[in-house]
Residue, then its C-alpha position, 0 to 999 in steps of 0.5 A: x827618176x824623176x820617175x826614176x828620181x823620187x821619195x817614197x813619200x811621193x808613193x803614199x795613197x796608191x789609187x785603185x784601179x777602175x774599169x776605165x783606167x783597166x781599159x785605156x791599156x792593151x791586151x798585150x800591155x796587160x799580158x807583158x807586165x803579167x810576164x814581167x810581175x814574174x820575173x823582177x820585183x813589181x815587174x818593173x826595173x824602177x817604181x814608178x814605172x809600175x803606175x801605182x800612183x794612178x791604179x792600171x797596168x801601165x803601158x809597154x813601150x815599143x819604140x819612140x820617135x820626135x815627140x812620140x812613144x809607141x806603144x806594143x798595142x799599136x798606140x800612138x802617144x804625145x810623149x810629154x815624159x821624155x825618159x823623166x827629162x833627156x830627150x830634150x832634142x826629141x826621141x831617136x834624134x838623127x845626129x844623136x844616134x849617128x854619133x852612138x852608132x859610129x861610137x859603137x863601131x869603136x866598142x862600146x867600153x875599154x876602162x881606158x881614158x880616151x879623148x872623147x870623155x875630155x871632149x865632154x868634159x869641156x863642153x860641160x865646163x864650158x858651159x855650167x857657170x859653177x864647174x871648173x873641173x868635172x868626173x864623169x859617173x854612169x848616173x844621177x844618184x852616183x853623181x850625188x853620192x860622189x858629190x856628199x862624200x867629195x863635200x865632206x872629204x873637202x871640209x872635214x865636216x859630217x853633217x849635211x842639209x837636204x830638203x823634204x821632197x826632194x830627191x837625189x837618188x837612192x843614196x842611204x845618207x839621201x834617202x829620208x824625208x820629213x814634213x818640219x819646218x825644223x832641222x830633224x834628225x833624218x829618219x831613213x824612208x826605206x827598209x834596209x837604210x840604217x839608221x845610222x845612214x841619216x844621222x848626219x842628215x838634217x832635213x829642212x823644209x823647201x824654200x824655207x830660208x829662216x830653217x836654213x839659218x836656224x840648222x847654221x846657226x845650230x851647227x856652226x862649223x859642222x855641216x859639210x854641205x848643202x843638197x838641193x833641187x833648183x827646181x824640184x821635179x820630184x815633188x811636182x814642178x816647183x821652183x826655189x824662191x829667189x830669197x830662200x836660194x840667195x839666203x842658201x848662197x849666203x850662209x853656206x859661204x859665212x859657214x864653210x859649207x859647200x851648196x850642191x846644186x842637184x841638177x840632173x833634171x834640170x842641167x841644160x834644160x831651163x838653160x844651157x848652163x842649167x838653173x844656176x844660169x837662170x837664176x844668177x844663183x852659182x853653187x860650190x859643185x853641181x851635179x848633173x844626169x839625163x841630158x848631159x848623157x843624151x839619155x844614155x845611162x851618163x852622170x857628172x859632178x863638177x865644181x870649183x878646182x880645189x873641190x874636185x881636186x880632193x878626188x883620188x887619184x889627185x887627192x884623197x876621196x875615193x870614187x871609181x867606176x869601170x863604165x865612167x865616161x864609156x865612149x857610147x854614152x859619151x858620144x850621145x852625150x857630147x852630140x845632144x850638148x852641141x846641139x844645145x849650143x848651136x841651135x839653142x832651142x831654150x826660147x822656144x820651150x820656153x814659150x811653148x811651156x808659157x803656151x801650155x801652163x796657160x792653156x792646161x790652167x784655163x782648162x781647169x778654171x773653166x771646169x771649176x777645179x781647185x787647182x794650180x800650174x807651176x812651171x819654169x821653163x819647159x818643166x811644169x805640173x798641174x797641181x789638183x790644189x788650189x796652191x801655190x805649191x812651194x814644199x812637200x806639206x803643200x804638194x801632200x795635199x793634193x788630190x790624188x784621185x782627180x790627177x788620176x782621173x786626169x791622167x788615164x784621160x789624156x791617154x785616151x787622148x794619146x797624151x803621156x804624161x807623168x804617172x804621178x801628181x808629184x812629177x814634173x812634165x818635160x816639153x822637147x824642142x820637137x812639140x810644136x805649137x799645134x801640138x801644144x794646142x791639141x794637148x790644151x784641147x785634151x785636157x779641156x775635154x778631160x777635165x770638164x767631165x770631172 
């Protein structure tokens, strides 16, 4: 998620539908999802495409292009989602799809090793700070849940730290979530996740270092790992504080415990080298989504040698796939690294993400609504909350019902935006500065009729 990457908490208070929101979506929009409700569950393939946090059918898409998605209603939309964060590069991006469409001439799977997947491995290598070696896996949530197993086969140890809003995956042990300051217990968040699944999980509240030495210096010698998000993308943008990511730092290496990095939204993003290049913090393993596939369906977890060395077949954790490192995915992948590399657009997002946070933040002063902006880099969120945001206690109370309004606004403007208050935006190199300009317009408009 980020749309496809959440917690269930994230899905408390769904909005009802109103006539307006009924009448920003096509016939045709209206007609496919009543066709799709049939035939999967919710008529969508991930949740969050279902729009149940703003009310309304959501909008079918067609194709997509640059900075814009087109939907089956002849709609043409600012896309400020980008598949929830790949298309860093822009939509259909030329030399990207030159590399899938010559890779597919080769086949498109043989579960076999070929050059290639070595090709991506060093470029990754290269340039995230804490990977020395890498395995390549088909997504976000195997990345992680390779990850914690790997943490644990490495130390010997069971339990593990996550943080509440923070998402990595659908993986039983991840799965859960909790409001307290206090290391709990983990209660699963979904039915069909046992109980058992989360006993080994603590649940700590984000960017709370005092929790953090209180669950070591509870647990001394027992916790195998550490999970975290940088900057959350799944509560709403919301950056780690340099004292709480310094004190994870610290304790993991007095303890033993390995700190995991969850950079799927984040890795290549607010840097070549992911959050941990950003922010001078290196982790004990990585793991990385979206981008690193060029939004093919590509993961990775990487990390120091000796780490990655426990996996089978050189070690003895076990973590297999047939379609890992597929030549397709491979290919968009290792094409949209290179051009990260060479062209750097990183400066440029990050003042066209400057440009926009002001611009969005003055629109809601202006139309006095409690609010906040929170961005890092080309990831932001407006917050219907006076702020700052810097956990899951603070993004729960937001206003609901305003992002809504905000959000079936913009596409009345042709600007797509998250469906949810508690999803990251994600700008592309292919937004220019008059777009930008036009989104601020946007939102100045909506939000003044609030």
């Amino acid at each position: 998620m980020s749309g496809d990457r959440r917690v269930r908490l994230n899905y408390i208070g769904e909005v009802t539908v109103t006539s307006s929101s009924t009448h920003s979506v096509g016939s045709k929009s209206i007609q496919a999802f009543d066709r799709a409700r049939k035939l999967m569950p919710g008529g969508v393939n991930s949740p969050a495409r279902a729009f149940g946090a703003v009310g309304g059918s959501p909008l079918f898409i067609e194709r997509a292009e640059g900075p814009y998605l087109h939907d089956i209603d002849g709609r043409k939309l600012l896309d400020y989602i980008g598949s929830w964060g790949p298309m860093i590069l822009g939509h259909a991006h030329p030399e990207v799809l030159e590399a899938v469409i010559q890779a597919t001439h080769r086949g498109t799977s043989y579960g076999a090793p070929t050059e290639a997947e070595s090709g991506l491995a060093e470029q990754i290598i290269e340039a995230v700070p804490s990977v020395e070696k890498v395995r390549l896996v088909s997504s976000g949530t195997e990345a992680t849940m390779s990850a914690i197993r790997v943490a644990r086969g490495a130390t010997g140890r069971h339990k593990v730290i996550k943080f509440a809003g923070n998402y990595h995956g659908h993986v039983d042990s991840l799965l859960v979530a909790a409001g307290s300051a206090a290391a709990t217990l983990g209660v699963p968040d979904s039915p069909g996740v046992t109980p058992g699944a989360g006993q080994d999980t603590l649940v700590l509240e984000y960017n709370n270092a005092e929790a953090v030495q209180q669950a070591f210096a509870a647990h001394p010698g027992e916790i195998a790992a550490v999970i975290l998000e940088p900057v959350v993308g799944n509560m709403g943008c919301v950056p780690g504080d340099p004292h709480f990511l310094k004190t994870l730092r610290e304790e993991t290496q007095k303890d033993g415990a390995v700190l995991i990095f969850d950079e799927v939204m984040t890795g290549f993003r607010l840097a070549l080298g992911g959050a941990q290049e950003r922010f001078g913090i290196t982790p004990d393993m990585t793991t990385l989504g979206k981008i690193v596939g060029g939004g093919l369906p590509l993961g990775a977890y990487g990390g120091r040698s000796e780490i990655m060395d426990q996996v089978l077949p050189a070690g003895k954790v076990f973590q297999a796939g047939t379609l890992s490192g597929n030549p397709v995915a491979v290919a968009a992948g290792s094409a949209t690294l290179r051009l990260l590399r060479d062209e750097s657009p990183y400066e440029y997002l990050d003042q066209i993400g400057d440009r926009l946070a002001a611009g969005v933040g003055k629109a809601a002063v202006d139309a006095g609504i409690p609010h906040c902006v929170q961005h890092v880099g080309s990831m932001m969120t407006l917050f219907f909350n006076p702020g700052p945001v810097r956990n899951w206690p603070d993004a729960d109370r937001c206003n609901r019902e305003q992002f809504a309004r905000y959000f079936w606004g913009m596409i009345d403007h042709s600007v797509y935006m998250p469906c949810s208050q508690f999803e990251a935006l994600f700008i592309s190199r292919e937004h220019s500065l008059e777009m930008i300009d036009q989104t601020i317009e946007a939102a100045r408009k909506v939000l003044s009729g609030f």
